[in-house]
N, C-alpha and C positions, 0 to 999 in steps of 0.2 A: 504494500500500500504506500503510495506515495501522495504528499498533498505541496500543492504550491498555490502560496496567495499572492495576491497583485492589490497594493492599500489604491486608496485614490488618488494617493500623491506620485504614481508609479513606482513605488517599492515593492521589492519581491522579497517574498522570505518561504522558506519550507519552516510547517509547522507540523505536530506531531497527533495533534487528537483534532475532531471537527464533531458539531455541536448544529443543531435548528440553529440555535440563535446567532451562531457565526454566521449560518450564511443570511438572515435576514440583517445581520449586523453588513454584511458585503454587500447585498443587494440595495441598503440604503445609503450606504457611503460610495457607490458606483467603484466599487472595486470587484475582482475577477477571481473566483477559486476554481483549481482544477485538482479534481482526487482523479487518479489511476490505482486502478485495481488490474490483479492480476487473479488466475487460477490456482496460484500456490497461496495464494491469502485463505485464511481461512471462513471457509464456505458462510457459517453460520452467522461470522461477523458481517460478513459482507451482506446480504441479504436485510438482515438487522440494519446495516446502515444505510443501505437502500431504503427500505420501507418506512423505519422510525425516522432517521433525520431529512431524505429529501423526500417521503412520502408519494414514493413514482408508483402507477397502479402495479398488482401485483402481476399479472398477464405481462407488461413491459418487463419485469424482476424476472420472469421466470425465463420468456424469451433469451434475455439477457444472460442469465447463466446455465442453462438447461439445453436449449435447441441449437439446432445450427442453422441458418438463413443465407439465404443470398441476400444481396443488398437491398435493403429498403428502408421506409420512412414512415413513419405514426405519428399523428400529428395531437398530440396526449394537451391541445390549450399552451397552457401553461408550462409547456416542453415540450423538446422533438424526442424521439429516437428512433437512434438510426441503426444501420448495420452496414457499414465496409469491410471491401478483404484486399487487404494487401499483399505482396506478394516477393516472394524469394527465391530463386532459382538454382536450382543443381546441377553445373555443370556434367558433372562424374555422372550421372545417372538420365540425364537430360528430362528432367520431372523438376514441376512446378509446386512451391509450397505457398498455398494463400490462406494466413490466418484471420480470423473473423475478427473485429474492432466492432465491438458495441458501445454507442457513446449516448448519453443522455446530454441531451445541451437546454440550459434553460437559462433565464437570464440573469447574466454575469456567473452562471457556471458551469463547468463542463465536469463529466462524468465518463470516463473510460476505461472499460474492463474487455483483457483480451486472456486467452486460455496460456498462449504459448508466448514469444519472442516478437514486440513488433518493432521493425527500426525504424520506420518511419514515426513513428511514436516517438520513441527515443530518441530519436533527431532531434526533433519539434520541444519536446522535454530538456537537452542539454542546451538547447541555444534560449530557450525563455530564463534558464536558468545564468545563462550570461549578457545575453541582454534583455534587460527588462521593458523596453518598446515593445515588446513583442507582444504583452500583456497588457499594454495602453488603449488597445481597442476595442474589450469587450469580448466575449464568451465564443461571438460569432465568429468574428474575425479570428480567433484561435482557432475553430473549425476549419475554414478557410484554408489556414496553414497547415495542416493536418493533413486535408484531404491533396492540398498543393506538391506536399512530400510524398503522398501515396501516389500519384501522377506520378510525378520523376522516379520513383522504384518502377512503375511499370516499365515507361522507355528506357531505360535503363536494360531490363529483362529482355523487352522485345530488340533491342540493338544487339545483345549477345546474343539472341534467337536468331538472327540473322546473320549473324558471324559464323556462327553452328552449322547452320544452313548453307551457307555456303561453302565451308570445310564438305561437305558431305557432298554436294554435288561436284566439288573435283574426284574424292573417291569415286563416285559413279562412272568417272571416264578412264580412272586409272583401275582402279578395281572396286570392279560389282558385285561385292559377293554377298553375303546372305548378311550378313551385319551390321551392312548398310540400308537394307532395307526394312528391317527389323527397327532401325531408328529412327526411318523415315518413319513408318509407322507409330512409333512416341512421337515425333513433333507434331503427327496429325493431332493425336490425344490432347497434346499438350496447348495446341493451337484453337482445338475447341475446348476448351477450359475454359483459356484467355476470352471468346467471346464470350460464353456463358456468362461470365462474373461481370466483363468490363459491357455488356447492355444493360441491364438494369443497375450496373454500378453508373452510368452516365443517366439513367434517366433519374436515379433519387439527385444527382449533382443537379441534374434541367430544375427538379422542383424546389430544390433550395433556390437558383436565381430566380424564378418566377413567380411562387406562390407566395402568396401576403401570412407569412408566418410571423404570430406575434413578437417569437426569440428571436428573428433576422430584420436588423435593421436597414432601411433602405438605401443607407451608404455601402453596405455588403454585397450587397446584390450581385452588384456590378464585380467584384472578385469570383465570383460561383460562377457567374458567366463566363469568366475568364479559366477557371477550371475544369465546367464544362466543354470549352473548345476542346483542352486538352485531352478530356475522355472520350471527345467524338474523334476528335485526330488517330488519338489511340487503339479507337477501334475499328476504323479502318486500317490502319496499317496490320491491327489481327488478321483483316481480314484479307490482305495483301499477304501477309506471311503464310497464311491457311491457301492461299493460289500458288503459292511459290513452291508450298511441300507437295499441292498435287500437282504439279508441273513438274517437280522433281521426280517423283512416282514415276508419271510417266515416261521421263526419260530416261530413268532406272530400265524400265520394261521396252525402251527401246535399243537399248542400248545391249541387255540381256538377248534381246530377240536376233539383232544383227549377229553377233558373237554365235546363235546358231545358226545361223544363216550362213555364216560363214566353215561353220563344221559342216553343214549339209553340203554346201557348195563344193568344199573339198572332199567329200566322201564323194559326190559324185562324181566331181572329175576322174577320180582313183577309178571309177568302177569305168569309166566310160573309157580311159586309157587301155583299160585291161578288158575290155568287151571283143576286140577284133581279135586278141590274141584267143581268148574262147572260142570265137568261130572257126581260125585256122587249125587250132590243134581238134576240133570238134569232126571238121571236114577232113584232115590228113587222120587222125586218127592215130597221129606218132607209132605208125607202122615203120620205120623205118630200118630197124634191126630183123626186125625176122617178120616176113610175110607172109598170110594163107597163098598165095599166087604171086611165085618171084617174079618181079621185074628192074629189072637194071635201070630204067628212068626211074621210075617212082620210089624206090627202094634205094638207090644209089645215095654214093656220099656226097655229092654234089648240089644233089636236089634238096638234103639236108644242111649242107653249110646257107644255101638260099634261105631256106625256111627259120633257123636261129637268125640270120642277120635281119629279115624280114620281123622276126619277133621281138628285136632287141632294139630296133630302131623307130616302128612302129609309133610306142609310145608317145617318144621324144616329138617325132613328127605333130603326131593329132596335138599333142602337147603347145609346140609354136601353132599349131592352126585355130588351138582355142585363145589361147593368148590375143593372136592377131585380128581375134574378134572379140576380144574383151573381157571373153568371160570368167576368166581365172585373174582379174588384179588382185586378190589375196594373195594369193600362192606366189 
């Protein structure tokens, strides 16, 4: 549990216990409190200070620590709450981790509890802590910044999802083998994830700049809008990167496809060089040592040195003949 207050004079200090009457004591001095809770806090406490000191409904509480949601927004009067997911990337494994951020925002304070590790939190949290401007504008505008840092972890993610991506489609022209395809198939996963969360994570961003919510001041507005650009930007480019993996795919499968194409091309050649020597041995009959009915033409050593050089040169022949038609430029 951590708490940090912001007085009216712009002072920040971290304080240790929080009270009803603190924050009606902040809410009438226009000063800003933020608690972060975390899942290792304990449970009982939490809940407890939920319900007894900001008295948020209990439906909002349970959401809050119980379920797991994609992003969205409830509009509780007298507070929002929200649900974002931010997100973290594994290279080693190429799989996406996006922890859920539930925040109560009400006015002059913010309320957010996550299960696991969030940095963008943490970001937002070490720089309010050194600069305390940051905390001169109200509940809102910390939201703002909040959701401004969880934007930048996205592209962040997606620019290394692209660098990935493209490591992988060199493989596919130097070598295609099964474990590049096997990871195309994660970044597809991994690419419908990204839209999953970043849709409805841009549309609760739309209704913060548009809707006439009591906690968002009409000077804010206009920031939410500017963070919603960045969730629409951001999701198109998902949705650019989700075109590029199946383009990749399929150049994976054509590139597999030519490579047989090219072993069939060569097997046929083989068979087709070695077809006329089938017919000649098929027709002599490589009688040539011992005959049912001697004959000194057909039998002779003669007619045999003909017949090896004829078999031995063959090849070579039909060989430039397909060449000189094209049809063996692998070989």
């Amino acid at each position: 549990m951590r708490i940090l207050q912001a007085e009216a004079d712009g002072h920040s200090q971290l304080i240790s216990d929080i009270s009803a009457g603190l924050i009606a004591t902040v809410q009438e001095e226009k000063g800003v409190l933020w608690l972060d809770l975390s899942h290792e806090d304990e449970q009982e406490a939490v809940e407890a200070l939920l319900n007894g000191v900001f008295a948020f409904h209990p439906l909002a509480i349970d959401d809050a620590l119980t379920e797991t949601h994609l992003p969205k927004i409830d509009d509780w009067e007298s507070y929002l709450y929200l649900v974002f997911q931010d997100v973290d990337y594994v290279p080693e494994t190429r799989r996406l981790r996006l922890p859920e951020l539930d925040v109560f925002l009400g006015y002059r304070f913010l309320v957010t509890y996550h299960k696991g590790s969030a940095e963008a939190l943490d970001r937002v949290w070490e720089i309010c802590q050194r600069d305390e401007r940051w905390l001169q504008h109200g509940s809102d505008h910390l939201l703002y910044r909040l959701l401004d840092e969880i934007a930048n972890n996205y592209t962040k993610v997606i620019e290394v999802l692209e660098d990935d991506l493209s490591e992988l489609e060199a493989m596919i022209f130097d070598n295609p083998a099964q474990g590049v395809l096997e990871d195309l198939f994660t970044f597809k996963r991994t690419t419908l994830r990204l839209r999953r969360v970043l849709a409805p994570q841009r549309e609760v961003v739309s209704r913060l700049a548009r809707d006439p919510y009591r906690v968002i001041g009409p000077k804010d507005r206009v920031f939410f809008r500017d963070v919603y650009d960045h969730f629409w930007r951001l999701y198109d480019l998902s949705e650019n990167l989700r075109d590029l993996v199946m383009g990749s795919m399929d150049i994976y499968l054509s590139v597999v496809n030519n490579q047989m194409n090219d072993v069939m091309r060569t097997l046929t050649v083989i068979t087709t060089l070695f077809m006329p020597l089938t017919v000649l041995t098929g027709f002599f009959g490589m009688n040539f040592f011992q005959a049912a009915n001697p004959s000194p033409f057909w039998t002779g050593q003669p007619l045999l040195i003909v017949v090896l050089l004829v078999l031995f040169l063959l090849p070579f022949v039909m060989l430039l003949w397909m060449r000189r038609r094209a049809w063996t430029k692998s070989l």
